[in-house]
Structures are given as C-alpha cells and as structure tokens.
C-alpha positions as CSV (number, residue, x, y, z in Angstrom):
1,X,1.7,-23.6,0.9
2,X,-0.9,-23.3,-1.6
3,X,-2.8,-20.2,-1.9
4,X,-6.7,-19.7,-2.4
5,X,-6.2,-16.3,-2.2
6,X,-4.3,-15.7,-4.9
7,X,-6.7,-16.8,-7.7
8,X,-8.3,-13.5,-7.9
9,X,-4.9,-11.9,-8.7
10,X,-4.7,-14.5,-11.4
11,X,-8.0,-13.6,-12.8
12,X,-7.4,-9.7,-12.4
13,X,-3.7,-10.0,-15.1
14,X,-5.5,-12.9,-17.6
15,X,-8.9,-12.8,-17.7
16,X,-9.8,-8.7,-16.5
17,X,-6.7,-7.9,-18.9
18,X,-5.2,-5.3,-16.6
19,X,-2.6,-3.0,-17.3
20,X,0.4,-5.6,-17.5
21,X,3.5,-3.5,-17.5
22,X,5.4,-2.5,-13.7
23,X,4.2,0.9,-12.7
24,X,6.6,3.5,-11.1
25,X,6.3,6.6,-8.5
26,X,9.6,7.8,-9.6
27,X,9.0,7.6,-13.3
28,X,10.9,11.2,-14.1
29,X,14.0,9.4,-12.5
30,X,13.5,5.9,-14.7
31,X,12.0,7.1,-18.7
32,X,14.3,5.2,-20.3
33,X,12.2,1.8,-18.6
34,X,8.9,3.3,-20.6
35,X,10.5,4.9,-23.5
36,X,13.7,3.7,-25.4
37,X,14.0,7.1,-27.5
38,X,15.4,8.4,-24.0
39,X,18.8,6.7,-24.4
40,X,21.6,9.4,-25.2
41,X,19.4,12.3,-24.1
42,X,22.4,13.2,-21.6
43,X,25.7,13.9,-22.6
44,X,26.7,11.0,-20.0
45,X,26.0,7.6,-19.4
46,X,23.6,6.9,-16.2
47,X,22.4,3.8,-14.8
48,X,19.5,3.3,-12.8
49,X,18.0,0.6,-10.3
50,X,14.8,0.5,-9.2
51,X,13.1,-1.4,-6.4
52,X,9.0,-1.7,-5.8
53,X,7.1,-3.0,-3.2
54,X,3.6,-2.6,-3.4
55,X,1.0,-2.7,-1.2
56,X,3.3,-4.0,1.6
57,X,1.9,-4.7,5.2
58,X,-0.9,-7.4,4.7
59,X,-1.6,-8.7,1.4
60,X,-0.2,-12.0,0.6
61,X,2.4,-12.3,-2.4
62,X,1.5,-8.6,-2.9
63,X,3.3,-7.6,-6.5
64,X,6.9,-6.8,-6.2
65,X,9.4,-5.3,-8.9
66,X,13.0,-4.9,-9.6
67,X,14.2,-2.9,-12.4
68,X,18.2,-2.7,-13.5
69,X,18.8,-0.3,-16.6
70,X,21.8,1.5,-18.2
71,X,21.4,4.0,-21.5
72,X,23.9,7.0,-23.0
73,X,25.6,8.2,-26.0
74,X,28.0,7.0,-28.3
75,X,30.9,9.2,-29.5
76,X,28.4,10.5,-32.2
77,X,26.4,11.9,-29.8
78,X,23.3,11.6,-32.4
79,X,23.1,7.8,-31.8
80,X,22.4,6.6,-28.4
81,X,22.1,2.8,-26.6
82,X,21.2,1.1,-23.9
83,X,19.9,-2.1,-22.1
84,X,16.7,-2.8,-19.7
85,X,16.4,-6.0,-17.1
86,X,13.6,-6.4,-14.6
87,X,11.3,-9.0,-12.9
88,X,7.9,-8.5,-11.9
89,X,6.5,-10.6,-9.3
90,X,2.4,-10.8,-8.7
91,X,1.2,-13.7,-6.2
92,X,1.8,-16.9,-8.5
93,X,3.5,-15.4,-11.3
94,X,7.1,-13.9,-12.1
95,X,7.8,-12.0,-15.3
96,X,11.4,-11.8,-15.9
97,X,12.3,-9.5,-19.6
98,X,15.2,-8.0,-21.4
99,X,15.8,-5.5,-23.9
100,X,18.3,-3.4,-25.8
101,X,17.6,-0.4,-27.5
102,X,19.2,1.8,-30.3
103,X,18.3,5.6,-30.8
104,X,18.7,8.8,-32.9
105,X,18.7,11.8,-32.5
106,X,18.3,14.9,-34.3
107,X,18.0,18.2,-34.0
108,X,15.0,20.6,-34.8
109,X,16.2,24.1,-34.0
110,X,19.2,25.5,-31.7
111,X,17.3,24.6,-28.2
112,X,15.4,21.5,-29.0
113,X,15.9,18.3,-30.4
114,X,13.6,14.8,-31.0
115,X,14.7,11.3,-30.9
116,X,13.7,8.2,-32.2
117,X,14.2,5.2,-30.1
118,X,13.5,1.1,-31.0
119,X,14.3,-1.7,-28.6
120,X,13.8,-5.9,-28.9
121,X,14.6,-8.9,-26.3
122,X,12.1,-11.3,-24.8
123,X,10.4,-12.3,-21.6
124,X,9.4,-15.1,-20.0
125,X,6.5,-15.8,-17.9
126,X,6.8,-18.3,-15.2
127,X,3.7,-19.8,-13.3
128,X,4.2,-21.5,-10.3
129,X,1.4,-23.8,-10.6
130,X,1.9,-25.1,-6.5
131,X,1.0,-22.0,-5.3
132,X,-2.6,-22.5,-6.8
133,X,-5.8,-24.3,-5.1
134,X,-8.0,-25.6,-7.8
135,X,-11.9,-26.5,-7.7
136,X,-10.6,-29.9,-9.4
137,X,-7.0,-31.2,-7.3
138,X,-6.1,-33.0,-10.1
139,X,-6.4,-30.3,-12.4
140,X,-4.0,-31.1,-15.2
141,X,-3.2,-27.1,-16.6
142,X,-2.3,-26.5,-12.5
143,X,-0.4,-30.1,-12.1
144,X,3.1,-29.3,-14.3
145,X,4.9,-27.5,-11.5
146,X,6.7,-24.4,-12.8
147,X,5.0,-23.6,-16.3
148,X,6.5,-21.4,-18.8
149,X,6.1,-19.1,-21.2
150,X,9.0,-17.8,-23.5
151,X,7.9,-14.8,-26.0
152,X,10.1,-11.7,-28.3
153,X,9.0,-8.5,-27.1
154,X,9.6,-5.2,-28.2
155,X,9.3,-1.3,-27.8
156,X,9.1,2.3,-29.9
157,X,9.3,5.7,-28.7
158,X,10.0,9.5,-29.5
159,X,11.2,12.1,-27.3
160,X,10.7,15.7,-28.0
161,X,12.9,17.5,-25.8
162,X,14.4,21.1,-24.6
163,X,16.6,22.7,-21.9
164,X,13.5,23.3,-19.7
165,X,11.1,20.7,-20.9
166,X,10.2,17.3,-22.6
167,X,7.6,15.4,-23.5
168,X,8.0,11.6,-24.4
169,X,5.3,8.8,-26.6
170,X,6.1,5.3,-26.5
171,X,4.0,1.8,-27.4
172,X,5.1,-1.4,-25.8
173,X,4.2,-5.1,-26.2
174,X,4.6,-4.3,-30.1
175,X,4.7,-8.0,-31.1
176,X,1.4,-8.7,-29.1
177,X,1.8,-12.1,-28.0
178,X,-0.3,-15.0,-26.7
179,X,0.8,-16.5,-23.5
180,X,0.9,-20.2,-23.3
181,X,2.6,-22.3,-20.9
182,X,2.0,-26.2,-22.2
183,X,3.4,-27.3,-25.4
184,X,-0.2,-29.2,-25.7
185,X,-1.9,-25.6,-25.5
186,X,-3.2,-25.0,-28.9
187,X,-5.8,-21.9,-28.1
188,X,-4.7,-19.3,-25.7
189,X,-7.3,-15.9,-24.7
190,X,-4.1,-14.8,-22.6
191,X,-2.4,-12.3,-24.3
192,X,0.3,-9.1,-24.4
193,X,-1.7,-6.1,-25.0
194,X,-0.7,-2.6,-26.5
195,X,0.4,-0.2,-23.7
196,X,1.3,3.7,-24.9
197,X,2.9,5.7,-22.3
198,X,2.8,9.7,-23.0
199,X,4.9,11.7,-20.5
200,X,6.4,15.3,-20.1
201,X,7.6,17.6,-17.7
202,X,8.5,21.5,-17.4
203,X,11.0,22.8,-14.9
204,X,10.7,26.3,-13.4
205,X,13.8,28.1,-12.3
206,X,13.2,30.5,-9.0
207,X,16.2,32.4,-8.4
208,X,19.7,30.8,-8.4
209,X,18.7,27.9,-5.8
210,X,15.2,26.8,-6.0
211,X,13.1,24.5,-9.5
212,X,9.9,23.5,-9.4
213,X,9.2,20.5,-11.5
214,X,5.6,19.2,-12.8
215,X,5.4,16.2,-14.2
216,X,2.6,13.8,-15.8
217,X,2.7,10.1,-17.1
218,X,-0.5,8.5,-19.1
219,X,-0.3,5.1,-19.1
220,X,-3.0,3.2,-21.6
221,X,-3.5,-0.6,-21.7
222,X,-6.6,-1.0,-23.1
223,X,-9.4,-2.8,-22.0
224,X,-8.3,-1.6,-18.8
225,X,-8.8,1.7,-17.5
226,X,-6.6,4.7,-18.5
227,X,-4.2,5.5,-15.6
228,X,-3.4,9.6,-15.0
229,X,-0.1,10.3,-12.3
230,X,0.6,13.7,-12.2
231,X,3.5,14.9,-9.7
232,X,5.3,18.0,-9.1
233,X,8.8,18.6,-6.7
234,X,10.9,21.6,-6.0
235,X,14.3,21.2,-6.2
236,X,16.9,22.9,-4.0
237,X,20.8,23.7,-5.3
238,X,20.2,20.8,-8.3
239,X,20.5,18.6,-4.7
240,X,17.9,18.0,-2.6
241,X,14.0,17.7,-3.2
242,X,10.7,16.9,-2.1
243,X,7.7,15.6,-4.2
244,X,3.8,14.9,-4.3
245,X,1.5,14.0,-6.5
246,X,-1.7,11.1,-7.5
247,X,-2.2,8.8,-9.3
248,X,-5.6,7.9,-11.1
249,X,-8.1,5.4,-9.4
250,X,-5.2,4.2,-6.9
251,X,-2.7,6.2,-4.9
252,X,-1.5,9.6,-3.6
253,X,2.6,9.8,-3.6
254,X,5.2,11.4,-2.2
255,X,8.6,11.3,-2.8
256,X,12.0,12.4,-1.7
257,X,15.7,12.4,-2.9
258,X,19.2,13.4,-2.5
259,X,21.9,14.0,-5.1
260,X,25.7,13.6,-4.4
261,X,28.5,15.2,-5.6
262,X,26.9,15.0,-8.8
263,X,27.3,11.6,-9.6
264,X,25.3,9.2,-7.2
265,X,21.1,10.0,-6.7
266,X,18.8,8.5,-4.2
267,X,14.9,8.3,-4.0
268,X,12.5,7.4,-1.9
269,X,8.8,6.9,-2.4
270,X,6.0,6.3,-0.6
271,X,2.4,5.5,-2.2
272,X,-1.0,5.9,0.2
273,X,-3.3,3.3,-1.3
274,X,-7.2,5.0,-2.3
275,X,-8.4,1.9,-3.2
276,X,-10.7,-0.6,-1.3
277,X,-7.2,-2.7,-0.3
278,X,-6.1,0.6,2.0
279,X,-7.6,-1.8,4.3
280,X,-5.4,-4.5,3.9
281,X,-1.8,-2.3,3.2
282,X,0.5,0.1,5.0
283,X,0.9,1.5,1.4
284,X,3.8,1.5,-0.9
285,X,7.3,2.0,-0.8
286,X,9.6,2.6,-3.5
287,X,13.8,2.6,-3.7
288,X,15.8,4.1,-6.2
289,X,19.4,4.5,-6.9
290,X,21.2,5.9,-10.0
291,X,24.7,6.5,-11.2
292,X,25.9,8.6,-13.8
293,X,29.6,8.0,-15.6
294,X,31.4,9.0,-18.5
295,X,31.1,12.6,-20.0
296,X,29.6,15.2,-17.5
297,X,26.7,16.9,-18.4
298,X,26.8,20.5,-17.2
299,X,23.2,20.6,-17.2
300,X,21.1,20.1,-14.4
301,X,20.1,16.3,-13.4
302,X,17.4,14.9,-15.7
303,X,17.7,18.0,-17.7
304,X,19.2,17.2,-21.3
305,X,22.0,19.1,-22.8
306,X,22.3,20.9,-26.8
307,X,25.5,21.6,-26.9
C-alpha cells in the first residue's frame, strides 16, 4: 500500500541532506564498519554482525540496518584485510554496499603503533517508487517501479593505537557521487556527501577483575548537524559488562554484553529516543554478535596487542 507518510523521510535523506551513513550504539564493538585502518589491529581474525532497529513501536517503515563484516591480519602481521556488507532500509528506500579494505601498519615506539587503512566497492540505491503517493498520480520520476542507482564508493582511515587506548579518523563517501535513478536523468541535486568519523577510547584497569571504558564517536556529514555519542562501561573478568551513554540531538543508550569462552560476544542495546518522535517509538534496539578465529590474542577483547 502506498505511503503518504513517507514522503517526509524522503525529503529528510535528499533534499535536508542528512547524515547518510547507518549509525551504531555499539560502535566500540563494530570500528572496522567506520574506519578501514582497524583491520589487523588484533592479532586474530573477528567477525562481526550487526542488527538495527530504530525507532521501533509506531513509525511506519521506520529505518532498519543489517551489517555483516570480517577484518584480521595476514601472516605479516603489518598488513591487514578485510570485507564490509550491509543494507540500510529507510521507508521507500534500501541501500545495499560492499567494500574491501587493505591496511598497514607500523609501529611508532615499543607500546604504540598507527595504521593506515583504504577500502573500495560500490552501492546501490534502490527506490521503490510504489510505496510513494504523489501530488500528480501519473508522475513519470515515481511511475518506473523499482528505480535504481548503482555508484563506486570508497573509504580512508588512520588508527593510532596502544595497550590502553586508541583513537581512530576516517572520511567516507570519498568519490562523492550523484544519485540518479533514470537513464533520462541528466541533472541530479542528490548526492553522497563527505562523512569524517573521529573516535577513541581509554580503558581503566581497577584491580585484577574490574575496567572502566569511555568512549566517544564524532560523526560529521555536513550540511547536517554534527552528531557527539559519548559512552562509558565497566567491564567485569574481560566477560561481562554494562554500558551508558548519549548521543547528541537524539538518544540516551544503554547497552549490555556477554563474552564466551573467549571466542563468541553478544550485545545488546537499547536507545531512549529525545527527540519529538519519543511520541511515536518504544525506542531502539540494537543486536550484536561477533566471532573471533585464528591466532588468539592474549590481550583483552577490543584491546590490540604489540607483541
């Protein structure tokens, strides 16, 4: 059935130019999505799954996104890869993207080390045009059906990293491309825009058992409004932990997950929405799942190893 209320959501990702990139709670479990200079951090290889669903409860075709990644080194541990799938649903319109990455890394002094990380594929924007109400029902942009758009896309990051800390810069959308979904579409104002993701994090060891982890992500897509999460969790035993945090202009988060037998972890979280649409949502909920293989790491999770 077709959907007036979803032109607005059209209007908000063409015309407003929103940030256009999937956002993540559990970003400190899923860098290598944001930043491709994360492959090979680990002496192991790890993948990672992760499954959004926003604003859940009473919006309409609310957005929806499905991440599927996997990242590690080679046996010259200075040279990492990896490969990134995902699909990113907003009312009418599904992104679907791949990319694969190759990184380096070298080493600054005997506790910290930087990497350099590039990554190219594609994505392709669908619009399901039947899903639209037009002023005009014989519209002809909104009377082809499924219209597509098939464009290169690419990414570039450092990481800057250390036993108890790291801090990550990345730019996507590199290629900057117009979206157009008719081959008779000459002009286009629809268009990929630069994102730069910063990120970093510090762990603080209490004792034998107990870490406390801040973290921060600063996601810029300009025109649109810079976007600030900040987070923090204690960790029991490398195991179990519990998180909170905010994100800018939209959400408090929480967060939860549970590490087994050091090879399989699980998250969960949950964001309460700020924003006007709290009246319209029973929030946000958020699935995780990761799986680390090869050579062990005898470093704690998410914390790289020198050796």
């Amino acid at each position: 059935m077709k959907k007036l209320v979803l032109i607005p959501i059209i209007l908000f990702a063409f015309v407003v130019k929103a940030q256009q990139l999937p956002q993540y709670t559990q970003y400190m479990f899923n860098q290598y999505a944001f930043n491709p200079a994360y492959a090979g951090v680990n002496k192991y290889w790890e993948g990672t799954s992760m499954n959004r669903y926003q604003w859940v409860g009473g919006i309409v075709d609310a957005p929806r996104t499905f991440t599927l990644s996997a990242h590690g080194p080679l046996k010259n541990e200075n040279i990492g890869l990896g490969g990134y799938v995902y699909t990113d649903i907003v009312g009418p319109t599904r992104r679907i993207g791949f990319q694969a990455s190759f990184t380096y890394h070298i080493r600054l002094t005997e506790n910290m080390k930087m990497s350099f990380g590039l990554s190219g594929g594609f994505n392709e924007w669908l619009l399901d045009a039947d899903k639209i109400t037009t002023y005009h029902p014989d519209d002809f942009y909104f009377s082809n059906g499924l219209l597509k758009s098939f464009d290169p896309d690419a990414k570039f990051g450092i990481w800057l990293y250390h036993p108890d800390w790291y801090f990550g810069a990345s730019l996507g959308q590199l290629f900057h491309n117009k979206l157009s979904f008719l081959a008779t579409q000459t002009n286009s104002e629809s268009y990929m825009e630069d994102h730069f993701y910063f990120t970093g994090g510090y762990k603080f060891r209490i004792g034998e058992d107990w870490g406390i982890e801040p973290t921060m992500l600063l996601k810029m897509g300009l025109p649109a409004p810079v976007k600030f999460d900040l987070g923090v969790r204690g960790i029991y035993k490398e195991t179990v932990w519990l998180g909170f945090g905010m994100r800018t202009q939209d959400a408090l988060t929480t967060w939860v997950g549970y590490k087994y037998r050091d090879m399989v972890t699980i998250g969960y979280a949950y964001d309460i929405t700020l924003t006007k649409l709290k009246s319209y949502t029973r929030g946000t909920h958020e699935i995780m799942l990761g799986v680390k293989f090869g050579k062990t790491d005898p470093q704690p999770i998410d914390k790289p190893s020198l050796e």
